[in-house]
C-alpha positions in Angstrom: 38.5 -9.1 -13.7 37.9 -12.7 -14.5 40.1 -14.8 -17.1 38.7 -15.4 -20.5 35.9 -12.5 -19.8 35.9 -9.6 -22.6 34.2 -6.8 -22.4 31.5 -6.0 -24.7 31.2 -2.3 -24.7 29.7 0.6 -23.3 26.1 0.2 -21.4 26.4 -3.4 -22.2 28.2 -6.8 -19.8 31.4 -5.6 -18.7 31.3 -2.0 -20.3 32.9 0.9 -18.5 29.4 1.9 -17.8 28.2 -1.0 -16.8 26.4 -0.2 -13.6 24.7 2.6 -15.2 21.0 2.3 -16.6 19.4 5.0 -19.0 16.3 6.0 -19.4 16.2 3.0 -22.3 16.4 0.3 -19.6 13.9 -2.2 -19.4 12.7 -1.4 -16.0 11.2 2.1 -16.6 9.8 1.4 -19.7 7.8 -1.7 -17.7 7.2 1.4 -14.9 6.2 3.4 -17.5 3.5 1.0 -19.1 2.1 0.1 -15.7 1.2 3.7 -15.0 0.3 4.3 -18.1 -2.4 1.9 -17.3 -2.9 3.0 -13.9 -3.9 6.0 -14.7 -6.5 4.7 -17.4 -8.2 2.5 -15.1 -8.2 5.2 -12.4 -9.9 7.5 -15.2 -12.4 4.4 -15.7 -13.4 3.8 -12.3 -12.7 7.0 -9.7 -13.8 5.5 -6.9 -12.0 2.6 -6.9 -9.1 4.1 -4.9 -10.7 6.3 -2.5 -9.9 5.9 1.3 -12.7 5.1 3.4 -12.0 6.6 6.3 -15.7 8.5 6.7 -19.4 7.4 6.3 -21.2 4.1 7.1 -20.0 2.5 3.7 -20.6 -1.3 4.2 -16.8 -2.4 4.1 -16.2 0.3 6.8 -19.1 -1.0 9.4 -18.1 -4.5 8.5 -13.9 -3.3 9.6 -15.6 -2.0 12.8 -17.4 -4.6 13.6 -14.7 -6.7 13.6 -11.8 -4.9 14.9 -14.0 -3.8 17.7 -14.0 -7.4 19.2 -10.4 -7.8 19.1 -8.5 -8.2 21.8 -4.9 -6.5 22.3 -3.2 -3.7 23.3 -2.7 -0.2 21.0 1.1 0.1 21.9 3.8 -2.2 22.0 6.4 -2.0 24.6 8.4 0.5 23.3 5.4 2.9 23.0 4.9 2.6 19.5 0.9 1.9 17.8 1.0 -1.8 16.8 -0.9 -2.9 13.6 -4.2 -2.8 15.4 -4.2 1.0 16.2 -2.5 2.3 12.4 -5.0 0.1 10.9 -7.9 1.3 12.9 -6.3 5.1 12.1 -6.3 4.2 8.6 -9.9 3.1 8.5 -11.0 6.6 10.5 -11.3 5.4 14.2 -9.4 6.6 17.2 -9.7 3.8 19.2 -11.6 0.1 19.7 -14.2 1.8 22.1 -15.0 4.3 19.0 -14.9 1.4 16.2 -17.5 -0.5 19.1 -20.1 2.4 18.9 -20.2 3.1 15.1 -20.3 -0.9 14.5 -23.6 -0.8 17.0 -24.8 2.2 15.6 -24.7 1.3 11.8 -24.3 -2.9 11.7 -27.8 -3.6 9.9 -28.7 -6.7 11.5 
């Protein structure tokens, strides 16, 4: 390898293992904390994951509302759904004409 550079063992710098990381390794014990913790806040507060993709929930009229008014086309070139259309999907609504009607119907003012 390079001059002057000793190896320090196995697991370690320059070890015939080198490349190789346990179970011990620093990155999945940091994985392991964070859901660890994940899954205490989750226990905490159950709602605060949930999709909303049904129901006149506030966030959801306001996404509508918006999106509905926005102009651009729900394929690209190639054929494929551009950001608009999966993030309409996501939010429950099949197209901007849909998101339009449930904006008008449930927008409170």
């Amino acid at each position: 390898m390079y001059n002057g550079f000793k190896g320090i063992g196995p697991n370690k710098l320059g070890g015939a293992n080198s490349g190789c990381h346990d179970c011990s390794s620093p990155a999945k014990i940091k994985e392991a904390a964070y859901e660890k913790s994940n899954r205490k806040m989750r226990k905490e507060n159950p709602g605060m994951g949930e999709r909303l993709t049904s129901g006149t929930n506030s966030r959801r009229v306001s996404f509508a509302c918006r999106f509905a008014g926005m102009k651009g086309a729900m394929k690209d070139d190639k054929g494929e759904p551009t950001r608009k259309a999966m993030a309409l999907k996501k939010w429950g609504f099949g197209s901007v004409g849909a998101a339009s009607s449930f904006c008008s119907k449930n927008k409170k003012s």
